[in-house]
DOFI-831840 format. One line per 3 residues: their letters; for each residue x, y, z of C-alpha. Coordinates in pm, 1 decimal, padded with zeros to 6 digits. Last residue first. Layout:
residues N
a> X,Y,Z | ...
END
This chain:
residues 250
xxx> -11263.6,-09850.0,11298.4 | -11394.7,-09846.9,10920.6 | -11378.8,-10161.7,10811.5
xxx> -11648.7,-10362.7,11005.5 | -11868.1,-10107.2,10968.6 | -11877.7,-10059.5,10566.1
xxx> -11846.4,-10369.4,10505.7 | -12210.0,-10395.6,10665.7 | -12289.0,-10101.1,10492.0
xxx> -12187.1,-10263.8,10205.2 | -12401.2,-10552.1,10234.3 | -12722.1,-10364.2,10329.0
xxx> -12689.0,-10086.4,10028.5 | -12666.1,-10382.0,09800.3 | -12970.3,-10512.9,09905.4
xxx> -13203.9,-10244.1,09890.9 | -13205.0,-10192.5,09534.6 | -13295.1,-10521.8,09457.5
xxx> -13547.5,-10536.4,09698.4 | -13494.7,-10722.0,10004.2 | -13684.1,-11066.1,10153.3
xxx> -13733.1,-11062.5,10516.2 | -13521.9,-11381.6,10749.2 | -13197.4,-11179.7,10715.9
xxx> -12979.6,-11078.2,10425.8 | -12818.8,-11436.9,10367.1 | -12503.6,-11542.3,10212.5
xxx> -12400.3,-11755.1,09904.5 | -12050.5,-11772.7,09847.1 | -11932.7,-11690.2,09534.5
xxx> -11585.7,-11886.0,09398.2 | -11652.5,-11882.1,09007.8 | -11861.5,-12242.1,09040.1
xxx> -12089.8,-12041.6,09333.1 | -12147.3,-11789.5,09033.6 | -12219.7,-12033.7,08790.7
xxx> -12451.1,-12217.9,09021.9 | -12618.5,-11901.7,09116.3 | -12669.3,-11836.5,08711.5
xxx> -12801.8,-12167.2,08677.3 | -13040.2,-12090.2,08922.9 | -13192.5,-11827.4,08786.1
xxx> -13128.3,-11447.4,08982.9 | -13354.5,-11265.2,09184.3 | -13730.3,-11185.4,09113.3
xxx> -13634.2,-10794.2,09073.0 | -13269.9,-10847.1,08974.9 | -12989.7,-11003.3,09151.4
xxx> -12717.2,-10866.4,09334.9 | -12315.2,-10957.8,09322.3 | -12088.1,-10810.2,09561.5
xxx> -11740.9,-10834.8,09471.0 | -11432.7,-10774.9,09736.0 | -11095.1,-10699.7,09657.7
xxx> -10908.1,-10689.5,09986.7 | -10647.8,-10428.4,10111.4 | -10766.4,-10398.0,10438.6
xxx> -10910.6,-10738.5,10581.5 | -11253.4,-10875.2,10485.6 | -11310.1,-11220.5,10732.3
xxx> -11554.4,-11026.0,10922.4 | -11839.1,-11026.8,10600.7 | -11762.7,-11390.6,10608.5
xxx> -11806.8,-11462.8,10946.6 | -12099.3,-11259.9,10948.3 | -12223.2,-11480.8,10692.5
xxx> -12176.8,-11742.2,10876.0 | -12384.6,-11634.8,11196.3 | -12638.3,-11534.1,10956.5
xxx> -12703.7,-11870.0,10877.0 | -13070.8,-11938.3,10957.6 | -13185.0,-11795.9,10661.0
xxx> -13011.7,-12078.1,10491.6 | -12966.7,-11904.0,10107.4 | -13301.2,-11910.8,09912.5
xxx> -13296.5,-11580.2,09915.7 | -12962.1,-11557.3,09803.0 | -12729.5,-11242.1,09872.6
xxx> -12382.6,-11337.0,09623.7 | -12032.0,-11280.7,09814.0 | -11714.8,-11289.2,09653.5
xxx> -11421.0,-11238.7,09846.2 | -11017.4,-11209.5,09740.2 | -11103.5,-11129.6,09382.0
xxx> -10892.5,-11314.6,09107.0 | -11147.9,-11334.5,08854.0 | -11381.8,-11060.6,08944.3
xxx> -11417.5,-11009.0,08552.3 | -11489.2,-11324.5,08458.9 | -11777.4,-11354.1,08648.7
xxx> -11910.1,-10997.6,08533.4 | -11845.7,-11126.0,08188.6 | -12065.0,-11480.8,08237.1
xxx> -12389.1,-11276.1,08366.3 | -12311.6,-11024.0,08069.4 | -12199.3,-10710.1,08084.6
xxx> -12327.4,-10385.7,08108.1 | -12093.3,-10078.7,08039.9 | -11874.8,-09962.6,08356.2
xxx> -11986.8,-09697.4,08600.4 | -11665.3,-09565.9,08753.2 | -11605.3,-09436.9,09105.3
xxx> -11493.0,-09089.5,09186.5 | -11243.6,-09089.1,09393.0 | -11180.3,-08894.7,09710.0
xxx> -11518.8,-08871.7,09893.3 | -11691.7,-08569.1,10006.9 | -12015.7,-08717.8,09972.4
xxx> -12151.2,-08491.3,09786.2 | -11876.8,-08494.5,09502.4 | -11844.0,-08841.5,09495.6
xxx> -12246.2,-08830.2,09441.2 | -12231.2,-08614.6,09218.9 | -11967.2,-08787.0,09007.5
xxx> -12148.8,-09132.6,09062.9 | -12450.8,-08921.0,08940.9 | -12239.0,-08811.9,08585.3
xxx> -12126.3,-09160.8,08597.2 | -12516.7,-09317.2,08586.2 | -12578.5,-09064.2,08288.8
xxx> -12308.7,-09137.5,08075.9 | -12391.3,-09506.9,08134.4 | -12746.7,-09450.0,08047.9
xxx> -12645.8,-09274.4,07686.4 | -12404.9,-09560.8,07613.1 | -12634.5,-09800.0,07636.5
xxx> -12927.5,-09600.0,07461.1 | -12690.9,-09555.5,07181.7 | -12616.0,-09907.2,07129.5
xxx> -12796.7,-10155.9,07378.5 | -12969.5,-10200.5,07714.3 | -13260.3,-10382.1,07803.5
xxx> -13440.9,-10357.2,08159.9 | -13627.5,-10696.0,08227.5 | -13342.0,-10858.3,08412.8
xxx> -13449.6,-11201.9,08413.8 | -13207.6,-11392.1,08256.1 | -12917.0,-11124.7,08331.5
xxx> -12755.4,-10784.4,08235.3 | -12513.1,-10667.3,08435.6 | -12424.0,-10277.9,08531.2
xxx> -12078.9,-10295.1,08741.6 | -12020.8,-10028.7,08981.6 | -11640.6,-09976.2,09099.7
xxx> -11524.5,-09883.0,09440.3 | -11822.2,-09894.3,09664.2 | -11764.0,-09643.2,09938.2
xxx> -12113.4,-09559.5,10161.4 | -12178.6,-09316.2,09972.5 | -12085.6,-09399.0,09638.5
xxx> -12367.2,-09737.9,09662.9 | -12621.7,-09463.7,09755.0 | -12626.5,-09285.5,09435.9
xxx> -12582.2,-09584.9,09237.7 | -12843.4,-09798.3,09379.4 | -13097.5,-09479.4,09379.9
xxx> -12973.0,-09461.4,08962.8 | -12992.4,-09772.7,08908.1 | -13353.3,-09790.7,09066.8
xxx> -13490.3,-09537.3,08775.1 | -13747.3,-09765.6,08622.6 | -13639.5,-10177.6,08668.3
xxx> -13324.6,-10284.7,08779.8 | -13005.6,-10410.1,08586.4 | -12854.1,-10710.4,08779.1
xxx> -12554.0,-10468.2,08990.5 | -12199.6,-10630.6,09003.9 | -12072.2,-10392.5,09304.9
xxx> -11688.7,-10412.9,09346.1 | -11557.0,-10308.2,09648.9 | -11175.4,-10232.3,09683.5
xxx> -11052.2,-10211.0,10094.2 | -10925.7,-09956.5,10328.1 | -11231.9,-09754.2,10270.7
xxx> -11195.5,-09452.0,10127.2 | -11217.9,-09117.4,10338.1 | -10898.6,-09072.2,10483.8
xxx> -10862.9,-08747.2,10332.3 | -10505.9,-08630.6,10432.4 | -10484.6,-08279.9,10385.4
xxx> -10265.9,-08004.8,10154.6 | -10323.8,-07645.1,10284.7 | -10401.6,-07317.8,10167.2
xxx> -10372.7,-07312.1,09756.1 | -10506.2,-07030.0,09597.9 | -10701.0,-07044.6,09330.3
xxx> -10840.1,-06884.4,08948.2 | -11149.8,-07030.4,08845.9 | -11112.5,-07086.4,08464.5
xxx> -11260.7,-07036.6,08101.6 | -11295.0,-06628.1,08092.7 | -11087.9,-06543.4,08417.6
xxx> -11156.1,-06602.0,08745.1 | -11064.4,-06444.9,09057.5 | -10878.0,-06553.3,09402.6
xxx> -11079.3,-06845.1,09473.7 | -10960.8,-07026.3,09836.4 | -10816.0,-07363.6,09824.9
xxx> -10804.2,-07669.1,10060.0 | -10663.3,-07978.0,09885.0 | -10750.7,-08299.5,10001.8
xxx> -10492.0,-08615.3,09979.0 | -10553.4,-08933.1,09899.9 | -10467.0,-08898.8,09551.6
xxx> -10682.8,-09178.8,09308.0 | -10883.3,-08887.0,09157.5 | -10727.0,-08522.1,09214.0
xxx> -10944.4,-08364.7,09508.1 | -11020.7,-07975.3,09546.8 | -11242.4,-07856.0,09866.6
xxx> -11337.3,-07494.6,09826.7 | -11319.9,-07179.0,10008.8 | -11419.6,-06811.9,09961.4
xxx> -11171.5,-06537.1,09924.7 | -11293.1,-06445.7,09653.0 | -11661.4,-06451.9,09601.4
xxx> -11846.9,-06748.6,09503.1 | -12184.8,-06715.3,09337.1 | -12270.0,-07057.7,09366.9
xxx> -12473.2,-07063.4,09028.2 | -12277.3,-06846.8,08824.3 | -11939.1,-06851.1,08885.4
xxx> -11857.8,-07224.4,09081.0 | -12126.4,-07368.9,08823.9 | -12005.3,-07218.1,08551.2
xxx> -11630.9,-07321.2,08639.4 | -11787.2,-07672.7,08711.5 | -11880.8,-07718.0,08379.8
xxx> -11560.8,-07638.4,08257.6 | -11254.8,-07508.3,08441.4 | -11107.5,-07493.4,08783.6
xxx> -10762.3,-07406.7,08841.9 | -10488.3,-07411.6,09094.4 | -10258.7,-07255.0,09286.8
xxx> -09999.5,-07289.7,09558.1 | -09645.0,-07206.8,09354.1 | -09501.5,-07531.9,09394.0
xxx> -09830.4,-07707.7,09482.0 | -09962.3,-07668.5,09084.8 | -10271.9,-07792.1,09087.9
xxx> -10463.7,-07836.6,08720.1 | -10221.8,-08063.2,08619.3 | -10324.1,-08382.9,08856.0
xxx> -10680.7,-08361.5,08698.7 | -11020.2,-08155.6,08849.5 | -11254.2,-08289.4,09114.4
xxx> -11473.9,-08010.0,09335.3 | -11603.1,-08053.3,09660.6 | -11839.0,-07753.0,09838.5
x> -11780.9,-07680.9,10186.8
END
C-alpha cells in the first residue's frame, strides 16, 4: 500500500476525509492510476497515528478521500537518533541517507571535516540538501515510517559538537578504538533506554584527525569499535543503528 505525507489540515476526522495535493496528486492521478475505491496510507509528520483512506475522486488540484480507520503506527523507534554524517565522496550521501531512514535515524546531520574531500557552499549547498530531503522523503515514504526525517545544512566539525550538546549518548566508531573491546561497546549500545537522544558521529573516507576525536571525546563521545575489519564510511552508520535498532525494538 502506497504511503503518502500531507499536513495536519489536510484530514479532517470529523467528517472522514482528506486531501492530497501537489506533486503527489500527479503522482497518485497519473502515474499510479488509482481508481476509487482504492486505498492509501496517509501520515501527518510527528502523529503516531496512520490513517487508512480510500480515493473517492479528484478534482483539478486535489485527491479527494475517504477516511476508513485511524491506526497506531508504532513504527519509530522509542528513542531520537541523530546521525552526524562526515560528507562522503560521489553519491554515498545519498546510499547513507536512504538507508539511515530505514532503519529509523531521526535527524541527519551533513558535516564537513579536515579531510572530507566533498565541498559544499552557496547554491550548490542548498541544491544538495534539497535533494538529500527529497530521498529522506522517499525513503520515509517507502519505508512506511511516520516522520519524515530532516537533512540539515553542513556544519562544521565544532557545530555538530555543539549541537548534540545535551545528548544522553554519544558514540564516535574509531578505528583505532581497542578492537578488542566490543564487549564495551555493547555495553554502551545496551545502556540506550526509550526516550534517549543518541548521536552517532562517522568519519569520512580516511576517518577523522585526531584533534577532531579529541574534540569529540572532550564533548562527551565515547569511542567504540565496529569489529576487528575496517568499514567504509557509508557502511558504518548503517552498522550502529542497526545495532540500536535491535536492542530497541522488542
Amino acid at each position: 500500500m502506497y504511503r503518502f505525507f500531507i499536513d495536519k489540515n489536510q484530514i479532517n476526522t470529523s467528517d472522514k476525509t482528506a486531501v492530497i495535493t501537489g506533486s503527489d496528486r500527479n503522482h497518485i492521478k497519473n502515474v499510479l492510476r488509482m481508481k476509487e475505491g482504492e486505498e492509501v496510507s496517509l501520515m501527518v509528520p510527528g502523529d503516531d497515528n496512520e490513517y487508512r483512506c480510500s480515493v473517492s475522486g479528484y478534482t483539478d488540484d486535489t485527491v479527494e478521500l475517504k477516511l476508513l480507520f485511524i491506526k497506531e503506527s508504532n513504527v519509530e523507534l522509542p528513542c531520537e537518533v541523530v546521525l552526524y554524517q562526515a560528507l562522503p565522496k560521489a553519491d554515498k550521501m545519498e546510499l547513507i541517507i536512504t538507508k539511515s531512514v530505514e532503519l529509523g535515524v531521526s535527524r541527519i546531520v551533513p558535516v564537513a571535516s579536515s579531510r572530507s574531500i566533498v565541498k559544499l557552499e552557496g547554491d550548490r549547498q542548498d541544491k544538495k540538501i534539497a535533494r538529500w530531503n527529497t530521498i529522506s522523503e522517499t525513503a520515509a515514504k517507502q519505508s512506511k515510517r511516520a516522520v519524515i526525517p530532516k537533512v540539515s545544512s553542513v556544519m562544521t566539525v565544532e557545530e555538530a559538537l555543539k549541537d548534540c550538546n545535551g545528548f544522553d549518548h554519544k558514540m564516535i566508531p574509531y578505528e583505532l578504538a581497542d578492537h578488542d573491546s566490543m564487549s564495551e561497546t555493547r555495553k554502551f549500545i545496551e545502556s540506550i533506554r526509550p526516550g534517549s537522544r543518541v548521536a552517532v558521529f562517522i568519519g569520512p573516507e580516511g576517518g577523522f584527525e585526531d584533534e577532531e576525536v579529541s574534540l569529540a571525546v572532550d564533548a562527551g563521545f565515547v569511542p567504540i569499535t565496529l569489529g576487528h575489519r575496517i568499514l567504509r564510511t557509508e557502511t558504518a552508520p548503517l552498522v550502529v543503528l542497526s545495532w540500536i535498532m535491535y536492542n530497541m525494538e522488542i
